[in-house]
C-alpha positions in Angstrom: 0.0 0.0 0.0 1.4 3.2 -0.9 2.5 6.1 1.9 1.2 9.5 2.2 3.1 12.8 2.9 3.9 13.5 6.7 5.1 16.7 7.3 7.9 16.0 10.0 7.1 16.2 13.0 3.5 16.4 14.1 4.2 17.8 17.5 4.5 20.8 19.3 6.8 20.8 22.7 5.2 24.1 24.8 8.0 26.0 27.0 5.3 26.6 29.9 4.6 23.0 30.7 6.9 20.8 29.1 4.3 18.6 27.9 4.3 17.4 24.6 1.2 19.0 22.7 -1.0 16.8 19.3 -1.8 19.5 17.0 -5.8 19.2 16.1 -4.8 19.0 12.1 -2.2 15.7 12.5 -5.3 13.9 14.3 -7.5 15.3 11.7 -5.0 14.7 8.8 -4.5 10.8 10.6 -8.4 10.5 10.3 -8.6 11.6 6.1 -6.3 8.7 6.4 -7.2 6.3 8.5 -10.8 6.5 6.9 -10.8 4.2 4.1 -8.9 1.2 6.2 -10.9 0.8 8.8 -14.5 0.9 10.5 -16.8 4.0 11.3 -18.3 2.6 13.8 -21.8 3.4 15.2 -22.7 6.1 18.2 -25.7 4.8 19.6 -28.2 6.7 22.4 -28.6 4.7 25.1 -32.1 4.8 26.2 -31.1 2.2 29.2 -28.0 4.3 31.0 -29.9 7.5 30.9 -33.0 6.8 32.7 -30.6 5.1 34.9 -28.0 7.8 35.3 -30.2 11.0 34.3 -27.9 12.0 31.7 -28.1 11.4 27.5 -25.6 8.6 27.3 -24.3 7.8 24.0 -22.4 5.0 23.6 -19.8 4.7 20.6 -19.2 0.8 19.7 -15.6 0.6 19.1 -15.9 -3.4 19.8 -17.2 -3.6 16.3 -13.9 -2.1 14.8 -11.5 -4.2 12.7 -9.5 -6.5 15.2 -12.4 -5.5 18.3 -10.7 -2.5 19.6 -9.8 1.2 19.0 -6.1 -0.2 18.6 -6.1 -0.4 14.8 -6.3 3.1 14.5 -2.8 3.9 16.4 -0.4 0.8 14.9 -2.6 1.7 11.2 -1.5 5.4 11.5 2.0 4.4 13.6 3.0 2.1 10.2 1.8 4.6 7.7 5.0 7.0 9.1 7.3 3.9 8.6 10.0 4.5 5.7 9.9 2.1 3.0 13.4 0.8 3.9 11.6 0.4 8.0 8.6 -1.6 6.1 10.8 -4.0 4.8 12.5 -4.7 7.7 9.5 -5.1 9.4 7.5 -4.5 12.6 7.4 -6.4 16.0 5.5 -6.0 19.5 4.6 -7.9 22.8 1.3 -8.4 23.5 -0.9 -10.7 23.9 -4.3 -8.9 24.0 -5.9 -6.2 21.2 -2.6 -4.4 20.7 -1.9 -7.6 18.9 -4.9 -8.0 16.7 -4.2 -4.3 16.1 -0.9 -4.2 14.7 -1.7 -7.4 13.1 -3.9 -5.8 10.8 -2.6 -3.0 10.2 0.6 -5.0 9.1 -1.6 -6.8 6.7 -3.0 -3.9 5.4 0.8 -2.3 4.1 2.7 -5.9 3.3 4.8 -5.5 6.0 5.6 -8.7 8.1 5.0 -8.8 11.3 6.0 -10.1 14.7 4.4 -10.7 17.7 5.6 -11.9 20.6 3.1 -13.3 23.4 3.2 -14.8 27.3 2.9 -19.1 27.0 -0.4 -18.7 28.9 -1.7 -16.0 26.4 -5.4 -16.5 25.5 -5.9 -19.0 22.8 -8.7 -17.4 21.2 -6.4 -14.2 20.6 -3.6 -16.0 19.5 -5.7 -17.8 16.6 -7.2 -14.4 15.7 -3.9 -12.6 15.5 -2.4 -15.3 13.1 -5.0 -14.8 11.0 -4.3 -11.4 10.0 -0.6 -13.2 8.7 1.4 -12.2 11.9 4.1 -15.1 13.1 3.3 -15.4 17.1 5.8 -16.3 18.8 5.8 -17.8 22.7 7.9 -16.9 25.3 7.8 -17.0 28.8 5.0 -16.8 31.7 4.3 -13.3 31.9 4.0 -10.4 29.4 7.1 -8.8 30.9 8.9 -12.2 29.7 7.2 -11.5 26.4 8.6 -7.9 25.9 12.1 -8.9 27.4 12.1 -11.3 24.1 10.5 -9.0 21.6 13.7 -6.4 22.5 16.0 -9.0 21.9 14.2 -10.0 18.7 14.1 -7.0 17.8 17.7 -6.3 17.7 18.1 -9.4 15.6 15.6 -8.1 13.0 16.4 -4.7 12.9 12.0 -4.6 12.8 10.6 -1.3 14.4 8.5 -1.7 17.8 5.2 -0.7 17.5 4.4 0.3 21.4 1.1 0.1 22.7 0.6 3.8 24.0 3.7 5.3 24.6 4.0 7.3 21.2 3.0 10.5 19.4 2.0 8.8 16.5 -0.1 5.9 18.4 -1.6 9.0 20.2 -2.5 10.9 17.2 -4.1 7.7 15.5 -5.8 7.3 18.7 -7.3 10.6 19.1 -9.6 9.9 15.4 -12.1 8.1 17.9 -12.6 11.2 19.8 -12.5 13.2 16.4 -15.7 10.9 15.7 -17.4 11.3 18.2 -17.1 14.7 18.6 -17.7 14.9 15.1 -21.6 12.9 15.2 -22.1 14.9 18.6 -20.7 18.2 19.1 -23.0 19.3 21.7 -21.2 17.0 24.0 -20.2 18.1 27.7 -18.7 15.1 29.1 -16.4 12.4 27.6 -15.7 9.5 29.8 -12.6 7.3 28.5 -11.3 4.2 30.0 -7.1 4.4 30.9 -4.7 2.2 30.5 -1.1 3.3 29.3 -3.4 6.4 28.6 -3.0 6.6 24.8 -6.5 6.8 24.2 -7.7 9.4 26.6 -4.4 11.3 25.9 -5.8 11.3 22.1 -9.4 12.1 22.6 -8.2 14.9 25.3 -6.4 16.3 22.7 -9.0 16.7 20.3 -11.9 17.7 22.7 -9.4 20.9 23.6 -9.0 21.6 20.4 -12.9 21.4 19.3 -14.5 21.9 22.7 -12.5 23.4 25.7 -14.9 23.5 28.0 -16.1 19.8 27.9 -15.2 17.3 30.5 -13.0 15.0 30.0 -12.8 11.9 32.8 -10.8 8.6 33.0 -11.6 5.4 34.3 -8.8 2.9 35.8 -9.9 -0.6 37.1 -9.3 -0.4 41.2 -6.9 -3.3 40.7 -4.5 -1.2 38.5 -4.4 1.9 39.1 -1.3 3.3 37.9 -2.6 6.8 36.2 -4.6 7.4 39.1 -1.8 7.0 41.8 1.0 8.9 39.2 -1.6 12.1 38.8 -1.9 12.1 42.9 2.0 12.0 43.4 2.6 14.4 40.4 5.1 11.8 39.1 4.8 8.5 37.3 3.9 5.4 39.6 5.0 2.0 39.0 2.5 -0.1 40.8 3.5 -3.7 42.6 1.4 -5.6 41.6 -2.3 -5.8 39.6 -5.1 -7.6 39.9 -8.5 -7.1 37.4 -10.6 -8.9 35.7 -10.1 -5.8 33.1 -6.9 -6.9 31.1 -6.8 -4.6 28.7 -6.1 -1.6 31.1 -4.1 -3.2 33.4 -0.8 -1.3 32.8 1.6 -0.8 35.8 2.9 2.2 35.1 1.9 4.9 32.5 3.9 6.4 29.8 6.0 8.7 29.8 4.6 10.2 26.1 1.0 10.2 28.0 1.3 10.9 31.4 2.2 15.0 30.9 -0.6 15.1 28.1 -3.4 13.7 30.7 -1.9 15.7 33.2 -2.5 18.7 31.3 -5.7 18.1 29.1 -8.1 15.4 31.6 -9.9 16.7 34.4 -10.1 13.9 36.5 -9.4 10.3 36.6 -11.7 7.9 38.4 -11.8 4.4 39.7 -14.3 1.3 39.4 -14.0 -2.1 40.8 -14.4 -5.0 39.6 -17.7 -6.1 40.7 -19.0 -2.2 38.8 -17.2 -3.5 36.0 -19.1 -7.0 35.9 -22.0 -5.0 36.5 -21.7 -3.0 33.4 -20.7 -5.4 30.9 -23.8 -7.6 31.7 -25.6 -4.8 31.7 -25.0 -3.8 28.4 -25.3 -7.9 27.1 -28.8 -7.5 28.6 -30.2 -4.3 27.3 -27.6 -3.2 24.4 -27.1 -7.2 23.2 -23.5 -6.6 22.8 -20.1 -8.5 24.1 -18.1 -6.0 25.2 -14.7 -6.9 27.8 -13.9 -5.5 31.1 -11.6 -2.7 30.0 -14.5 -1.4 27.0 -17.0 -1.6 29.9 -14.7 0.4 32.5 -16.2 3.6 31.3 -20.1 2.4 31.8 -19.2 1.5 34.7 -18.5 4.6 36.4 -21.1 6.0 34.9 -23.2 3.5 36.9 -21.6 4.0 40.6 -21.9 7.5 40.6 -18.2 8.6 40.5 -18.9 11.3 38.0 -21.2 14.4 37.9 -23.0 13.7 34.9 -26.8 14.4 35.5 -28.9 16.1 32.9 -25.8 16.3 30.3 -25.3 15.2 27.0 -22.5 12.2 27.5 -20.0 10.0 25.3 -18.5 6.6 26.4 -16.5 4.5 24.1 -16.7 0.5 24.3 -13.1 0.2 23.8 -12.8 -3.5 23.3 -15.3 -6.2 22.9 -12.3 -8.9 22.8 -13.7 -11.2 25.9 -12.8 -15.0 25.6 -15.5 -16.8 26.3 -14.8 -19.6 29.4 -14.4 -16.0 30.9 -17.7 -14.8 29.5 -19.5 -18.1 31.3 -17.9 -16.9 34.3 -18.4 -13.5 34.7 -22.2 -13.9 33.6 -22.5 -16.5 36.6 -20.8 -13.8 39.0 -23.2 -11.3 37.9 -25.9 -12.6 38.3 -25.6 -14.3 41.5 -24.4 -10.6 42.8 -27.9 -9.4 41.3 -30.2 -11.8 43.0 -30.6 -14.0 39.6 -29.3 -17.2 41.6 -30.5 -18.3 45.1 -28.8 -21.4 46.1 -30.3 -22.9 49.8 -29.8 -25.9 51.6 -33.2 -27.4 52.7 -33.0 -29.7 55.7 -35.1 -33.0 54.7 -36.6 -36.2 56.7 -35.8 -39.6 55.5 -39.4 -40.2 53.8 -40.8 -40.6 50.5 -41.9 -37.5 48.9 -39.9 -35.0 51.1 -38.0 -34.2 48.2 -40.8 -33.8 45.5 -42.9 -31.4 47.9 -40.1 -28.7 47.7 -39.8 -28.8 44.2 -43.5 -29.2 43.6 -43.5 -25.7 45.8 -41.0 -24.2 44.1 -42.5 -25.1 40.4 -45.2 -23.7 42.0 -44.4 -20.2 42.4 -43.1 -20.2 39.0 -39.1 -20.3 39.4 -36.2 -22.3 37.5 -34.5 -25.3 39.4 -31.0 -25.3 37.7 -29.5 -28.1 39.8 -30.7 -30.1 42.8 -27.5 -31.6 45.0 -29.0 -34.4 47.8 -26.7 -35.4 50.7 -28.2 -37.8 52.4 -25.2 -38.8 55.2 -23.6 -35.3 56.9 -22.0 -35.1 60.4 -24.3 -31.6 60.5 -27.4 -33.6 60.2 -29.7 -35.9 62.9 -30.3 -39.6 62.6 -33.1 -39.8 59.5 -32.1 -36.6 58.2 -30.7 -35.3 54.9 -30.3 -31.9 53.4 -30.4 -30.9 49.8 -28.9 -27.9 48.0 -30.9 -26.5 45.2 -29.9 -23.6 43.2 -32.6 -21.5 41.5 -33.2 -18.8 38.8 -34.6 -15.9 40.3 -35.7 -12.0 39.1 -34.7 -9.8 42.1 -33.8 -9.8 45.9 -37.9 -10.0 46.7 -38.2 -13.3 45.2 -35.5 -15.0 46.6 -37.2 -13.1 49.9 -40.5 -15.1 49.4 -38.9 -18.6 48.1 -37.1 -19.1 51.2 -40.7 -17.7 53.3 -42.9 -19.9 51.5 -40.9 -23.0 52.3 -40.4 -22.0 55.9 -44.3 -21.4 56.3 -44.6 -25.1 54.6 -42.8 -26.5 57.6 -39.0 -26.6 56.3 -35.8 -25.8 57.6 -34.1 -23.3 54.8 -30.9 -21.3 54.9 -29.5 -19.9 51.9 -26.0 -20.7 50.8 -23.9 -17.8 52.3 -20.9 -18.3 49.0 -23.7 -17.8 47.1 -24.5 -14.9 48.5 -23.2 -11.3 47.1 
């Protein structure tokens, strides 16, 4: 595929802050050339989050992008500054998530070959996905640090150019074309809400909202469990967090970047965090009522818009769905965990007498009052339990907290003994 003129250098370095600044026209320029290689994807009202939240939410699905991500759009625009002599060589990166998938394409799109270099525990389904675009994957080691200590050595032997997540101008440029979307389809927006990881993204779209918008807000979300922007903006200094723990992968990042972190702390207002149980929250949320698959770090920003982290009432609000890359033995789970924490499972332990038809009249009841038996467990020896008496655990499908309420009355009031499983419990 043929290059386009760059002028050199896209950025501006201000004396008063020492931040590096994007220049509106290299994001705008980026999206004239971003357009025809990948997806416009839709900004849709969501009728659901603003009765609940009392704002106009307006959701843009970036899951449906090429590769399931906004990433395309940085490693697309990232290669299209490459030299021809750097093309040939080709391009490399560790990661073993939608950066992947991302530069993977984008590779495809321009002939160049590419190289990615993944954890031995990476997800299956995104390894299969990335080697279809044509990228070699390569395995090494247990953790993604493992995988980028290989990719630099790799790299050396290649003489390919790294492709970094987030920690580049031109990732951040390429980046900010979501936010010139957005703004685009709703200018009369006061408040964008942006999930954070490495920060390229909001680092983008804060650019561009500055440039179009001043006054609108402008608010990151970090998963609780990895928290790195959040802690760095506090101490006015990049953080390097411990440790993580999320279910939200694709933001986990321990520390930010040293291209992003003086952009956010110049252009983003505040940065917020959501746990994981708000996260689970949201993305079943938005399965049930939007009938979309979106992952953790995509739902990050829905999220806080649920727990009330962010002024937001009566205002006109955008949220992208970063990533809808969620593999699915971790769909299964989450969607269990959900719903339990929602009152859509009761599981209780019934105390029984050794007789015919003790069994059958609990169930009988319960069929009765119009509920789901998804699994009946009978135990019929238990140190807990008299002489001639068995217990049975039964889990159920119920609608809300009331219910499960009046299940567990109704059985009591029919004579039985009925506690409700407390690790069930949210």
């Amino acid at each position: 595929m043929s290059s386009i003129h760059h002028e050199e250098s896209a950025i501006d370095e201000t004396a008063d802050s020492g931040a590096a600044q994007v220049p509106f026209a290299a994001i705008w320029q980026a999206r004239q050339y971003l357009e025809p290689l990948i997806d416009h994807t839709p900004l849709v009202h969501s009728r659901a989050l603003s009765e609940q939240t009392g704002a106009q939410i307006y959701l843009k699905f970036e899951q449906m992008q090429r590769g399931g991500s906004f990433k395309v759009r940085g490693a697309t625009y990232k290669m299209s500054r490459l030299t021809e002599e750097q093309r040939r060589a080709g391009v490399i990166t560790a990661s073993a998530g939608n950066h992947a998938q991302g530069v993977a394409i984008a590779a495809a799109s321009y002939g160049i070959p590419c190289t990615i270099v993944v954890p031995e525990n990476a997800p299956l389904t995104k390894v299969t996905a990335t080697q279809s675009y044509g990228a070699r994957v390569i395995f090494s080691g247990a953790s993604y640090d493992d995988a980028v200590n290989h990719c630099s050595q790799l790299q050396k032997e290649l003489g390919a150019t790294y492709i970094p997540a987030f920690d580049d101008l031109d990732v951040v440029i390429g980046q900010g074309t979501l936010g010139l979307e957005m703004l685009t389809e709703l200018p009369e927006a006061e408040v964008i809400v942006v999930p954070i990881g490495g920060g390229g993204l909001i680092a983008g779209i804060a650019s561009v909202a500055r440039a179009l918008k001043p006054s609108i807000k402008v608010i990151g979300v970090e998963a609780k469990g990895a928290a790195s922007m959040h802690a760095s903006l506090k101490a006015g200094k990049i953080q390097k967090l411990p440790a993580m723990a999320t279910i939200a992968d694709g933001i986990a990042i321990k520390q930010p970047g040293k291209v992003t972190f003086p952009l956010i702390q110049k252009l983003v207002d505040d940065v917020v965090v959501v746990d994981d149980e708000e996260i689970i929250n949201a993305v079943l949320l938005l399965m049930e009522r939007h009938k979309i698959l979106v992952e953790g770090s995509g739902a990050a920003g829905v999220a806080a818009l649920l727990n009330g982290s962010i002024q937001i009432q009566g205002k006109k609000v955008l949220a992208p769905l970063t990533g809808g890359n969620l593999d699915i033995h971790l769909l299964g789970r989450i969607t269990e965990h959900a719903l339990i924490g929602a009152n859509r499972y009761l599981s209780i332990r019934v105390s029984l007498m050794d007789r015919p038809g003790e069994l059958a009249q609990i169930l009988n009841l319960v069929a009765g009052m119009r509920v789901n038996i998804l699994d009946v467990r009978y135990q019929q020896i238990t140190k807990q339990r008299q002489f001639m008496q068995h217990e049975a655990i039964i889990t159920l499908e119920t609608r809300h907290r009331a219910q499960c309420d009046d299940i567990m009355s109704n059985l009591r009031a029919a004579g039985f003994v009925v506690e409700e499983v407390q690790a069930l419990q949210k």
